[in-house]
C-alpha positions in Angstrom: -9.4 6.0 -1.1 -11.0 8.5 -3.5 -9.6 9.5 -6.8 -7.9 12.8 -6.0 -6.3 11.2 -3.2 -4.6 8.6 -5.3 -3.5 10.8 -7.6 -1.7 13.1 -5.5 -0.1 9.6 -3.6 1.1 8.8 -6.9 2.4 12.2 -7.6 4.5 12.1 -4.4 5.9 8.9 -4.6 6.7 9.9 -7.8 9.4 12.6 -6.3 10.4 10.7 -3.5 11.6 7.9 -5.6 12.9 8.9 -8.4 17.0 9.5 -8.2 19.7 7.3 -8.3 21.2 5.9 -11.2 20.9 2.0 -11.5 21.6 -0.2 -14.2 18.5 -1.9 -13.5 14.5 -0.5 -14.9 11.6 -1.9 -13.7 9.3 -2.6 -16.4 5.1 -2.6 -16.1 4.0 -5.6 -14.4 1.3 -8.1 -16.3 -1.8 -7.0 -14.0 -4.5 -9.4 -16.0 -7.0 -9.9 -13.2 -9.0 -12.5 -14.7 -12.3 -14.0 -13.5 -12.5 -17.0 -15.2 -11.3 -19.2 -18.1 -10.7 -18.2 -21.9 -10.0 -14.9 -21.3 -7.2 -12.6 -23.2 -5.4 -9.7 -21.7 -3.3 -7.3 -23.8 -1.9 -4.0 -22.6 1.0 -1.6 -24.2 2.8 1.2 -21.8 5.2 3.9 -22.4 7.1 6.0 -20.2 8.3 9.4 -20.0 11.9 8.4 -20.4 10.4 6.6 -23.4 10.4 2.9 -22.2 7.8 0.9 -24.2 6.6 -2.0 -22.9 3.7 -4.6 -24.0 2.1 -8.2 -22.2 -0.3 -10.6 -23.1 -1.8 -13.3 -21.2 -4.5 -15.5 -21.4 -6.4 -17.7 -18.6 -6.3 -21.4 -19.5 -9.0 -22.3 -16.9 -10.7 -20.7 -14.1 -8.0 -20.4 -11.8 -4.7 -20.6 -13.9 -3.0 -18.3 -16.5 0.6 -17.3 -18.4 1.7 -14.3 -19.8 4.3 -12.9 -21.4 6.0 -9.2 -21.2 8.8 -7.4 -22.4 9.9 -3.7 -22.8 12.4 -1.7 -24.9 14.1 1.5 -24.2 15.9 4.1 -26.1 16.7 7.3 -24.0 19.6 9.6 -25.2 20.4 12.4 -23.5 23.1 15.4 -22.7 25.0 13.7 -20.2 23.7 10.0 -20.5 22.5 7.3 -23.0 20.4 4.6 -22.0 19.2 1.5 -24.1 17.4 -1.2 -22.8 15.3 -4.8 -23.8 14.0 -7.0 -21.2 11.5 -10.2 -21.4 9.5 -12.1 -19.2 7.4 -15.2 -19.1 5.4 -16.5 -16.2 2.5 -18.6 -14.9 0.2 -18.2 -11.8 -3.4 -18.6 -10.0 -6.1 -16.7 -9.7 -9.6 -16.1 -7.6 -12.7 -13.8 -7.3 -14.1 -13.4 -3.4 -15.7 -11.2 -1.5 -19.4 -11.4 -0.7 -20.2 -10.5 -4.5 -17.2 -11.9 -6.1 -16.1 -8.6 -6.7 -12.4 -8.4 -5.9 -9.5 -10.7 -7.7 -6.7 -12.2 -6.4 -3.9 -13.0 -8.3 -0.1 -14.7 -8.0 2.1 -15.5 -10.4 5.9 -16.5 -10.4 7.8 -15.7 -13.5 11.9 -15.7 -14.7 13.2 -12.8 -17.2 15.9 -11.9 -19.0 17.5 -8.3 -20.2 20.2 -6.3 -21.2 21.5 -2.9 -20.4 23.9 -0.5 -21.8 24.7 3.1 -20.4 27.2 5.7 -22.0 27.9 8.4 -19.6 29.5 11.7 -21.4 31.4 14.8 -21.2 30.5 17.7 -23.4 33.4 19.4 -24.7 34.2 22.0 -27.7 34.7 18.9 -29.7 31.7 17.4 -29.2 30.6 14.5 -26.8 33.4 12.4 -25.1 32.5 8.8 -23.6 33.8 8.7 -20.3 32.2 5.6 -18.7 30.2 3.1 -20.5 28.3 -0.1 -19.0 27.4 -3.2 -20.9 25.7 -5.3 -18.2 23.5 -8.8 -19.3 20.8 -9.4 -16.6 18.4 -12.5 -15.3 15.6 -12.5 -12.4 13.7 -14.8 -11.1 10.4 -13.0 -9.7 7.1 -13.8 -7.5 4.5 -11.2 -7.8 1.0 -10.9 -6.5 -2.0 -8.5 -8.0 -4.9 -7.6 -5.9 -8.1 -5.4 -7.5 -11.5 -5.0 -6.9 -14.2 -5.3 -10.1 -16.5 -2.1 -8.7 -16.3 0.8 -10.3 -16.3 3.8 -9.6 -17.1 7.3 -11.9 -15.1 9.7 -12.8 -16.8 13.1 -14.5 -14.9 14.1 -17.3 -16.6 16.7 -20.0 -19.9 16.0 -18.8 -19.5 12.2 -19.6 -18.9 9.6 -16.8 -16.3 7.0 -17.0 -16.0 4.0 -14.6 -12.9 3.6 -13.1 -11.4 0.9 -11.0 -7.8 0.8 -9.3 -5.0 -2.0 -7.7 -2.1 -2.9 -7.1 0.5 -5.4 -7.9 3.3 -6.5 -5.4 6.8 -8.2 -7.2 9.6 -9.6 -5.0 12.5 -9.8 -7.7 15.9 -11.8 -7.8 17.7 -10.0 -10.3 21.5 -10.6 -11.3 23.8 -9.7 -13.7 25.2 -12.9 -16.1 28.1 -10.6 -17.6 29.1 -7.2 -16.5 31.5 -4.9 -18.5 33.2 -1.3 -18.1 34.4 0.1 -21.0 34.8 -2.8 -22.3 36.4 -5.0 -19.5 35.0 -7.3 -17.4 33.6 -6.4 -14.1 32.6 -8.5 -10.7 29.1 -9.1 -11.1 26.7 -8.2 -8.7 22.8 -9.5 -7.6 20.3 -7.6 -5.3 16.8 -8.5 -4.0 14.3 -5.9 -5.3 10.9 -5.0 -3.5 8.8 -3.4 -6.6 5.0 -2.4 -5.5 3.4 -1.0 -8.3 -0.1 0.9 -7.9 -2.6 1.3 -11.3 -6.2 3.2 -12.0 -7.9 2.1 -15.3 -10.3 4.0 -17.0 -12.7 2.3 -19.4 -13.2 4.3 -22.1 -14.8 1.7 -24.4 -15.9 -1.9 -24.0 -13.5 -3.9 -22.9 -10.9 -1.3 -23.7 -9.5 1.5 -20.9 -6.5 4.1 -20.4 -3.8 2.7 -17.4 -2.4 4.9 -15.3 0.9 3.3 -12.9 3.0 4.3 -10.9 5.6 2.6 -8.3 8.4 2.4 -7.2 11.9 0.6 -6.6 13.1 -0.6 -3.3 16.5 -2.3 -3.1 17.2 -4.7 0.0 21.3 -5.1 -0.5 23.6 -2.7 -1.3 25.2 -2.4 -4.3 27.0 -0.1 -6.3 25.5 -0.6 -9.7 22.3 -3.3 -9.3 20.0 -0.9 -7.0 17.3 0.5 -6.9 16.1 4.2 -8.1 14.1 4.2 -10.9 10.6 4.2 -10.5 7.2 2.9 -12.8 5.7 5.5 -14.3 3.4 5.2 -17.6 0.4 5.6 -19.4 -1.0 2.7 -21.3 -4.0 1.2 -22.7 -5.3 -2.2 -21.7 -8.2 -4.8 -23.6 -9.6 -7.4 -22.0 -11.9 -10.2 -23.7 -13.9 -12.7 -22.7 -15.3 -11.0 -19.5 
C-alpha cells in the first residue's frame, strides 16, 4: 500500500471512530520489533487531546523481550474534564522471516493498571457547575501481536529522502473496572472485551532515531454503558532503537 494511501486510511478511520464518550483510553501500544538479542527500544507519544505516553523494552535474547508503558492525561475542557494514568508491563516472543529476514513478528501478553476520572459540567452565569463526575479504578489483562516489515521505503521531503517503514499491532484487551464511583457513590462495576488494532509509519530521520505516526482505533465487543469503546489512537511520537 503506498504512502498516500495510508495516510488518507488513517485520516478516515480517524472520523469514523472517533465519538462516544467512554471512561476507558487506549494508550500507544509498545511496537519494539526487535531482530535479535540486546537490543533497547524507547519511544514517547502525545496526543491531540494531550495524552502523553512513553515504553521501553529491551530483548533479553533472540526471540524474547519485556517492556514496560504507561500514559498520563490531562484534558480540560468547556463542558468536560478528563484526567488519566495507566501502566503496563508485559513479556513476549519474537521472529524475523521471509525469504530475506526482512519482516518481524511479534506477540506479547501483558496485564495493566489505571485510573480515570471525568467531571462533566454546566456553564452557568456563576461559573462552572459539576453535574456528573466519574472516579472509576481500572485493570486489563491484554494479548497483543505486532507484525512489520524491515524494507524501507522513501519518502521526498524538501529535496531530501527519508526511509520510511509501516505496521501494525493487533491488542485483544480484558479490561475491568476494580471500583467505580458517581459523584462520589459507589457504582456496579462493569468489564468489556476490547478489539484495539493500531496501524504506525516511522520515519527515520537519524540513525537509529525516527518520527511515529499511529493511528487506530477502539472496538468494543459487549455492551456497556460506561466501559466502551470510542476513543481512538492518534499521536505523534519519536522512537530510538539500539543495538540493530
Amino acid at each position: 500500500m503506498s504512502f498516500s494511501k495510508l495516510s488518507a486510511f488513517y485520516i478516515l478511520s480517524l472520523f469514523i471512530f472517533t465519538g462516544c464518550s467512554s471512561v476507558y483510553m487506549p494508550n500507544v501500544p509498545v511496537v519494539p520489533m526487535f531482530t535479535g538479542k540486546g537490543q533497547l527500544h524507547v519511544g514517547g507519544h502525545t496526543s491531540i487531546k494531550g495524552n502523553l505516553s512513553g515504553n521501553v523494552a529491551v530483548s533479553l535474547s533472540d526471540h524474547f523481550a519485556v517492556f514496560a508503558n504507561g500514559s498520563t492525561l490531562k484534558n480540560m475542557a468547556t463542558r468536560k474534564d478528563v484526567q488519566q494514568q495507566t501502566w503496563e508491563v508485559g513479556v513476549g516472543y519474537f521472529d524475523n522471516f521471509g525469504i530475506k529476514k526482512n519482516r518481524v513478528f511479534e506477540v506479547y501478553a501483558g496485564y495493566g493498571k489505571g485510573s480515570t476520572d471525568k467531571i462533566f459540567k454546566d456553564y452557568t452565569y456563576a461559573g462552572s457547575i459539576p453535574t456528573e463526575i466519574l472516579d472509576v479504578d481500572l485493570s486489563k489483562v491484554f494479548v497483543q501481536v505486532n507484525y512489520s516489515s524491515i524494507k524501507k521505503h522513501k519518502l521526498k521531503l524538501f529535496g531530501e529522502d527519508y526511509p520510511i517503514n509501516y505496521g501494525t499491532a493487533l491488542r485483544l484487551s480484558h479490561v475491568a473496572m476494580q471500583d467505580f464511583k458517581i459523584n462520589g457513590t459507589d457504582h456496579p462495576t462493569e468489564y468489556n472485551v476490547l478489539v484495539e488494532p493500531i496501524f504506525f509509519t516511522r520515519m527515520e530521520v537519524a540513525k537509529n532515531l525516527q518520527l511515529q505516526y499511529s493511528n487506530g482505533m477502539n472496538i468494543g465487543l459487549i455492551s456497556r454503558g460506561y466501559l466502551k469503546a470510542g476513543n481512538t489512537v492518534f499521536t505523534l511520537g519519536v522512537v530510538y532503537t539500539l543495538g540493530k
